[in-house]
The first five atom37 places (N, CA, C, CB, O) and aatype in JSON, in Angstrom:
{
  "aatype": [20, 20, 20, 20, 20, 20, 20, 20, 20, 20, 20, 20, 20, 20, 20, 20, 20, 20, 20, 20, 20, 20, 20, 20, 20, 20, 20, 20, 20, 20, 20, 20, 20, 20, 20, 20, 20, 20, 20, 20, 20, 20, 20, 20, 20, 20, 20, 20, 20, 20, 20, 20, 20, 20, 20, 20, 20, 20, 20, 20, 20, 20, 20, 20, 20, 20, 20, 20, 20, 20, 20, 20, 20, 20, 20],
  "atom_mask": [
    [1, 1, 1, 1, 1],
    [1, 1, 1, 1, 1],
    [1, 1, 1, 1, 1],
    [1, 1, 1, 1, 1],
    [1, 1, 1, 1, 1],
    [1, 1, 1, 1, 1],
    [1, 1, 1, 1, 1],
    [1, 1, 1, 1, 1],
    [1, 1, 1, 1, 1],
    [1, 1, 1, 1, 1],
    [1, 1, 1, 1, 1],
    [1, 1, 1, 1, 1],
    [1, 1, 1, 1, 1],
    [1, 1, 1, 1, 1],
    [1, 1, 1, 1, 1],
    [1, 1, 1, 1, 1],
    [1, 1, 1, 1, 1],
    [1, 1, 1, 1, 1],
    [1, 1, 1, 1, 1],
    [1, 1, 1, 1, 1],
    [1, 1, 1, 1, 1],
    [1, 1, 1, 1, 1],
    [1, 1, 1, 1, 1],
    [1, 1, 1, 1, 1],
    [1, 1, 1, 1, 1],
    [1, 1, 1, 1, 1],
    [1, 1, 1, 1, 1],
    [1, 1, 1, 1, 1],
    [1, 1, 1, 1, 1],
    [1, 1, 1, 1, 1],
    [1, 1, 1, 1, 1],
    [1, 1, 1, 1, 1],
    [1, 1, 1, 1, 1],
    [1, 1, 1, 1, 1],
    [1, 1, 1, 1, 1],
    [1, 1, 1, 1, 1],
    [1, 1, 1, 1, 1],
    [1, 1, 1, 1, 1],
    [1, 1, 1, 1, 1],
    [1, 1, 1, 1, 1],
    [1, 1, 1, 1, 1],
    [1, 1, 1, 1, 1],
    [1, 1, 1, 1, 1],
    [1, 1, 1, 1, 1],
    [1, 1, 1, 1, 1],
    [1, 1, 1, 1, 1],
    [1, 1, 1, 1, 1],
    [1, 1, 1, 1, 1],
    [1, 1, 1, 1, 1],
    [1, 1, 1, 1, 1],
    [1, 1, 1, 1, 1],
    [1, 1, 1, 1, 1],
    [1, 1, 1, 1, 1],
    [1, 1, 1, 1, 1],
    [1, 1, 1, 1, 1],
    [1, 1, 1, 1, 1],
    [1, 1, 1, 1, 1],
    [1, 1, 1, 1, 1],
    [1, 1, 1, 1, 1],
    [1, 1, 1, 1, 1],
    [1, 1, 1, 1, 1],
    [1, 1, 1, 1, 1],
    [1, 1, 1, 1, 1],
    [1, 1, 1, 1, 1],
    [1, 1, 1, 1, 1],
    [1, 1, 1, 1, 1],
    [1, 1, 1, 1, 1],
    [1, 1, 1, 1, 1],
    [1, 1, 1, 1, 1],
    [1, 1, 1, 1, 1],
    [1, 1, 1, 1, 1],
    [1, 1, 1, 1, 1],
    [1, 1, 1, 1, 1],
    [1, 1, 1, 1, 1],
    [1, 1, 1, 1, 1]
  ],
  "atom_positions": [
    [[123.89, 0.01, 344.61], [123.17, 1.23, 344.36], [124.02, 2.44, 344.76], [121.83, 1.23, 345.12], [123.56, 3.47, 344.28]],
    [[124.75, 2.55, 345.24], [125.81, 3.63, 346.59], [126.73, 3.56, 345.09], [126.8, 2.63, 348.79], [126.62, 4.33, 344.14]],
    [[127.39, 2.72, 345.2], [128.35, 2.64, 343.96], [127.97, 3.39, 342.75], [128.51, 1.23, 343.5], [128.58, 4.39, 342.38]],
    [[126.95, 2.89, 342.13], [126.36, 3.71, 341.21], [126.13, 4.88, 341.32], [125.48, 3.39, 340.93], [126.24, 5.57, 340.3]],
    [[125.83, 5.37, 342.29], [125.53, 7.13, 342.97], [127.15, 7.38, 342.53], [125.04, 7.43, 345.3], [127.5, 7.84, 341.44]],
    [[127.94, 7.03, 343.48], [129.42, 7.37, 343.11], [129.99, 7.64, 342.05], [130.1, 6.63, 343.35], [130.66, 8.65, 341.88]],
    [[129.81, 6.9, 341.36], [130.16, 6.75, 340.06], [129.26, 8.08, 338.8], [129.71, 5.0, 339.81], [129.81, 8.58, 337.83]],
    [[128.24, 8.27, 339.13], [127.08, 9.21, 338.33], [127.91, 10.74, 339.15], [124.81, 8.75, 338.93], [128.47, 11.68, 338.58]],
    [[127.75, 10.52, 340.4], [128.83, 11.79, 340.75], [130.08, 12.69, 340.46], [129.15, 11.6, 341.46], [130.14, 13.91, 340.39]],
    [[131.25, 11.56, 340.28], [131.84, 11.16, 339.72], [132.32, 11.99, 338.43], [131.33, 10.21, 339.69], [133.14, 12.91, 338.41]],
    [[131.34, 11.2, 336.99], [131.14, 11.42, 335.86], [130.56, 13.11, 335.92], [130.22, 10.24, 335.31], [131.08, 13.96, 335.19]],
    [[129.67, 13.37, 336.69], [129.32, 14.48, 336.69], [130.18, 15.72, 336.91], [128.52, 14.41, 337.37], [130.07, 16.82, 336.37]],
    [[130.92, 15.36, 337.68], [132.45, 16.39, 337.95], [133.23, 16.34, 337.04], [133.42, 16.07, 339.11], [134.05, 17.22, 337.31]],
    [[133.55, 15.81, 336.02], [134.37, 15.19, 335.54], [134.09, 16.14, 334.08], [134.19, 13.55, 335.69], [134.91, 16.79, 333.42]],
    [[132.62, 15.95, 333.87], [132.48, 16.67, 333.13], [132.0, 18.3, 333.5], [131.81, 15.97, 332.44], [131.84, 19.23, 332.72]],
    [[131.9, 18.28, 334.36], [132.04, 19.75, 334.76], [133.74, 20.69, 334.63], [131.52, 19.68, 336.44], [134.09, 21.78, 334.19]],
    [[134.29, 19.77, 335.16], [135.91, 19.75, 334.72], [136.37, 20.61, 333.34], [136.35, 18.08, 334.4], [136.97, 21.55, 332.82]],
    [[135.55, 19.44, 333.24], [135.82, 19.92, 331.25], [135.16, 21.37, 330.65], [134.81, 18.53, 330.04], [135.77, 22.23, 330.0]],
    [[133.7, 21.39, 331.06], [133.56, 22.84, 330.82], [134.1, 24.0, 331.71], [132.29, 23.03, 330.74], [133.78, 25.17, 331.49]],
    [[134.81, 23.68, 332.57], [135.62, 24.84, 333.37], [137.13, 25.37, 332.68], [135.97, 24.18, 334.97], [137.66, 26.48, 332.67]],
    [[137.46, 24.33, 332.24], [138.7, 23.82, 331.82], [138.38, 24.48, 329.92], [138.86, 21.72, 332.23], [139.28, 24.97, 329.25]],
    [[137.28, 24.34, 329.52], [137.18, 25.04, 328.37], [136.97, 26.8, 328.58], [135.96, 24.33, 327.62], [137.62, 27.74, 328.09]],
    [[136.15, 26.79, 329.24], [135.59, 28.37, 329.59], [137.38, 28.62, 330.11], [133.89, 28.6, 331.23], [137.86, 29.52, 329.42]],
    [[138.08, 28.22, 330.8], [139.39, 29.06, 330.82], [140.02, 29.21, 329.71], [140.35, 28.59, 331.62], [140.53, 30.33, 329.59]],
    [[140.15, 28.55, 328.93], [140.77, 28.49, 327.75], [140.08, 29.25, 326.86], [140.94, 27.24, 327.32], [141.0, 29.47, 326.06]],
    [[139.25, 29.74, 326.47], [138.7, 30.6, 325.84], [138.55, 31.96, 326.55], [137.62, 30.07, 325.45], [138.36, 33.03, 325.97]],
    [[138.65, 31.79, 327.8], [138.92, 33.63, 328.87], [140.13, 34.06, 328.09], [139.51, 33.56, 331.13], [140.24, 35.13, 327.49]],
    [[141.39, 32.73, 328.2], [142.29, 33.27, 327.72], [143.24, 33.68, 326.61], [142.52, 33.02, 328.14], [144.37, 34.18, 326.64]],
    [[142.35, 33.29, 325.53], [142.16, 33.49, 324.04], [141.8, 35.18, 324.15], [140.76, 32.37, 323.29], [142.47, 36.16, 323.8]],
    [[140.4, 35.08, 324.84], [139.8, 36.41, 324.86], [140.83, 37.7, 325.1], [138.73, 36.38, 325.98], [140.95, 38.66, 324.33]],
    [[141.68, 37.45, 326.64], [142.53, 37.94, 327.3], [143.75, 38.57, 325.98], [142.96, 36.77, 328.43], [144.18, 39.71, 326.15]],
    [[144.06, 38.03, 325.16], [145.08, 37.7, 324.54], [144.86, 38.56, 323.49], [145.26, 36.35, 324.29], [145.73, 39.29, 323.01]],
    [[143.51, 38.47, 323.07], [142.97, 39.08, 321.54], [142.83, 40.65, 322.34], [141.04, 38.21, 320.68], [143.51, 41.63, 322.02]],
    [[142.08, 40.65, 323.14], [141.7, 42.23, 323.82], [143.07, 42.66, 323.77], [140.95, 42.37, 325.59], [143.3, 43.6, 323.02]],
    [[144.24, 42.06, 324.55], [145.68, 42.95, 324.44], [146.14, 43.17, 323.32], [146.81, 42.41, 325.04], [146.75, 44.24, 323.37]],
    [[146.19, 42.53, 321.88], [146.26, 43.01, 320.65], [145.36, 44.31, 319.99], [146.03, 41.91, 320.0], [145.66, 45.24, 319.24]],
    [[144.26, 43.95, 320.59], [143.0, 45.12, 320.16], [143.67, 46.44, 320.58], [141.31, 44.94, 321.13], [143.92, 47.33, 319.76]],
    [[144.02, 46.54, 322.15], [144.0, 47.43, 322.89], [145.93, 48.25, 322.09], [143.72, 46.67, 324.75], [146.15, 49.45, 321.94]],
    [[146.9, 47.13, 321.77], [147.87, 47.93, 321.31], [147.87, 48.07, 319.85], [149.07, 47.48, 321.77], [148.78, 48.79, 319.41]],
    [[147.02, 47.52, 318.93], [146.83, 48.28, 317.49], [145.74, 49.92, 317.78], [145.81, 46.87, 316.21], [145.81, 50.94, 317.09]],
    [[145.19, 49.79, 318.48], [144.63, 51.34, 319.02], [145.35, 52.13, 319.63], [143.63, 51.36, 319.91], [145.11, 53.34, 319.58]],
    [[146.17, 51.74, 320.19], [147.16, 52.61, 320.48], [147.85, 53.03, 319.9], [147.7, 52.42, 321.06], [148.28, 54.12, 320.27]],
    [[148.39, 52.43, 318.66], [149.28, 52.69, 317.47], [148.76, 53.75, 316.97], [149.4, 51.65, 316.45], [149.21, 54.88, 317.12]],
    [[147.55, 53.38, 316.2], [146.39, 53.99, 315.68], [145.98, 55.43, 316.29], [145.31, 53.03, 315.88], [145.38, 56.16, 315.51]],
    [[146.18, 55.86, 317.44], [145.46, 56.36, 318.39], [146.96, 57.84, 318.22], [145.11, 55.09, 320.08], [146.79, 59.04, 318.01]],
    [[148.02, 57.24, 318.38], [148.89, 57.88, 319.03], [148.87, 59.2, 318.04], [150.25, 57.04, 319.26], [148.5, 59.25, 316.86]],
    [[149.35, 60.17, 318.81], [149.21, 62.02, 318.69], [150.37, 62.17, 317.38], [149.91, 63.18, 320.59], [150.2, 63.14, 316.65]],
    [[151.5, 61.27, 317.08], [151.97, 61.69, 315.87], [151.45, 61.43, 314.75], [152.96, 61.39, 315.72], [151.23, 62.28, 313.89]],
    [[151.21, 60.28, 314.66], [150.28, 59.75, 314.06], [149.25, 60.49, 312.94], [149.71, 59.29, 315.03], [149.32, 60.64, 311.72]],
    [[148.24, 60.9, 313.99], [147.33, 61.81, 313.87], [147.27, 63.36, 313.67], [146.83, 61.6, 314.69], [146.3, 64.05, 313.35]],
    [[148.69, 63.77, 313.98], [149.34, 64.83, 313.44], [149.66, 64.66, 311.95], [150.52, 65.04, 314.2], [148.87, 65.35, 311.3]],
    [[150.58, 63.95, 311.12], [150.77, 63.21, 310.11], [149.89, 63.56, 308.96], [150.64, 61.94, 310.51], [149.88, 64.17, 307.89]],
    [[149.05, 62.74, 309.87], [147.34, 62.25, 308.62], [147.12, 63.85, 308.74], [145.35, 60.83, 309.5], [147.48, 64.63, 307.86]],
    [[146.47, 64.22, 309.94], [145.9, 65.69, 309.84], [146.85, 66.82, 308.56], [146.1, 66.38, 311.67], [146.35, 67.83, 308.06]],
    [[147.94, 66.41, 308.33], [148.45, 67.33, 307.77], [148.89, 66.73, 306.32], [149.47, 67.88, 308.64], [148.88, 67.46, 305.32]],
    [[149.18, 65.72, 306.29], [148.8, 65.19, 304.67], [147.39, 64.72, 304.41], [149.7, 63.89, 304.22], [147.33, 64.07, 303.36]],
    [[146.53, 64.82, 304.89], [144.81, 64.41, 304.54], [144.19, 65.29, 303.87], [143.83, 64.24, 305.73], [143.7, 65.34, 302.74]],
    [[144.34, 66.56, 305.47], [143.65, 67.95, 304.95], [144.16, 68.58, 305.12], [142.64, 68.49, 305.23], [143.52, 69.55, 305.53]],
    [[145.91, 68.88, 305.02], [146.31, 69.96, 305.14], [146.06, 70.72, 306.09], [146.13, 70.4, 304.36], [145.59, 71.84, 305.92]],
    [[146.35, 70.21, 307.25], [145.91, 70.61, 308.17], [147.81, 71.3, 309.29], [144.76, 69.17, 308.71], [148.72, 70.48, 309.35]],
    [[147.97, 72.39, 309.81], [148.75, 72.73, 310.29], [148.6, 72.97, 311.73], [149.06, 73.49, 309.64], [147.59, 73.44, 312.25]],
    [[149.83, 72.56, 312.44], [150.06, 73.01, 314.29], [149.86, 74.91, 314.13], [152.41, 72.44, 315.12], [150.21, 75.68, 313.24]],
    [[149.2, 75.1, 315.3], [149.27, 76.39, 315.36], [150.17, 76.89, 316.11], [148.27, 76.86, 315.65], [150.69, 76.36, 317.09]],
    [[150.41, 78.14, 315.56], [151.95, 79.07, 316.15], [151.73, 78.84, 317.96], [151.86, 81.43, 315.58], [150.52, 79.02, 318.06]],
    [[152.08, 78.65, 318.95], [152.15, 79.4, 319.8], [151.54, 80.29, 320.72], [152.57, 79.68, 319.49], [150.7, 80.25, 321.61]],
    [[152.57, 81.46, 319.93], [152.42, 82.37, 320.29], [151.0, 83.32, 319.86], [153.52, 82.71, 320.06], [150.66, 84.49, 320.04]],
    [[150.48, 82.27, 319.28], [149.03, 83.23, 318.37], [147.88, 82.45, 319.34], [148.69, 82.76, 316.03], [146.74, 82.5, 318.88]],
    [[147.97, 82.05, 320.07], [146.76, 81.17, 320.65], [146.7, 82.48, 322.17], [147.33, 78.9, 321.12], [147.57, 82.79, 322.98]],
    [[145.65, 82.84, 322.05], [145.06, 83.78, 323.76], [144.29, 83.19, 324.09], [144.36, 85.29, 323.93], [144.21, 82.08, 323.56]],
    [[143.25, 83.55, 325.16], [142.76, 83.55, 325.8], [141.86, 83.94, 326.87], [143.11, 83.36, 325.69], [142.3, 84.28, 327.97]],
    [[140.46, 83.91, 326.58], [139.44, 85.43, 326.95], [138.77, 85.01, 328.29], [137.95, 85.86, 325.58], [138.14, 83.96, 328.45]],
    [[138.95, 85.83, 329.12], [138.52, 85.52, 330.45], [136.84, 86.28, 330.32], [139.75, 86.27, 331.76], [136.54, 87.47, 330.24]],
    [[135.85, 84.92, 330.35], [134.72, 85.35, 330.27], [134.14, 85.57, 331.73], [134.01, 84.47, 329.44], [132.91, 85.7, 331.79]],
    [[134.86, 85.63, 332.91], [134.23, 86.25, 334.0], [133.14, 85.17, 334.72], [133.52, 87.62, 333.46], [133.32, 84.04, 334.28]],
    [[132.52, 85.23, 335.28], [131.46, 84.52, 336.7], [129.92, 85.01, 335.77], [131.69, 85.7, 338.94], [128.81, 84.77, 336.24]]
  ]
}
């Protein structure tokens, strides 16, 4: 009867094993895909980029400089 306990114990770890041993393996799938996600958005993301588009899309232009002020609206 002891034996049998052992053994059901055992089996029970064993397969616990296995779903630990899967759940890592799929963290690190996850891990893997998020770092692709995270550097095609960055691509995507980056300020020339988006300069580019802005200006062959809609014609869109950097502003001068020297034409940009600034109004001190006070307290």
């Amino acid at each position: 009867m002891l034996l049998a306990g052992v053994v059901f114990i055992n089996l029970a770890v064993l397969r616990l094993n296995l779903r630990l041993q899967r759940a890592t393996e799929a963290r690190a799938q996850l891990l893997a895909r998020n770092a692709a996600l995270e550097s095609s958005l960055s691509t995507a993301l980056a300020s020339g980029r988006i300069q580019q588009l802005a200006q062959s899309r809609d014609g869109l232009v950097q502003a001068d400089p020297s034409s940009i002020g600034y109004i001190n609206l006070g307290r």
